[in-house]
Residue, then its C-alpha position, 0 to 999 in steps of 0.5 A: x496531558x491528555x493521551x485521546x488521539x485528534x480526531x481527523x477529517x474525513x477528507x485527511x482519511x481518505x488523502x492517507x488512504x490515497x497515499x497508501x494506495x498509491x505506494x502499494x501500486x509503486x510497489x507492485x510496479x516495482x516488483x513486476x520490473x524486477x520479476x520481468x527483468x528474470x525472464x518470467x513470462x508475462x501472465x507471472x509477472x502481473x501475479x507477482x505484481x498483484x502479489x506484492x500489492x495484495x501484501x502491500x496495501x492491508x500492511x499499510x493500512x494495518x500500520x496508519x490504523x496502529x498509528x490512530x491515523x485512520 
């Protein structure tokens, strides 16, 4: 049996890409919900969200690459 993983398109590459975009964005959004329902002025709001896409979007493409995905 062989191990070597299949290659993919390119177009299955970057529609894995868009997925992980996309889910790193919900992400940011829903911590900027959460961030703006403590009360945080809103120039805080939008660095928490920033934050949380910044660390959402390598971890995601980190993983899909570890998979042999990308």
């Amino acid at each position: 049996m062989s191990t070597e993983p299949i290659p993919h398109p390119r177009a299955v590459k970057a529609l894995w890409v868009l997925v992980t975009v996309l889910f790193s964005a919900l992400v940011a959004v829903v911590a900027g919900i959460l961030a703006g329902a403590t009360g945080r002025p809103f120039p805080e709001v939008v660095l928490q969200a920033g934050g949380a896409f910044a660390v959402t979007l390598p971890l995601c493409l980190a993983v899909l690459s570890a998979l042999s995905v990308l």
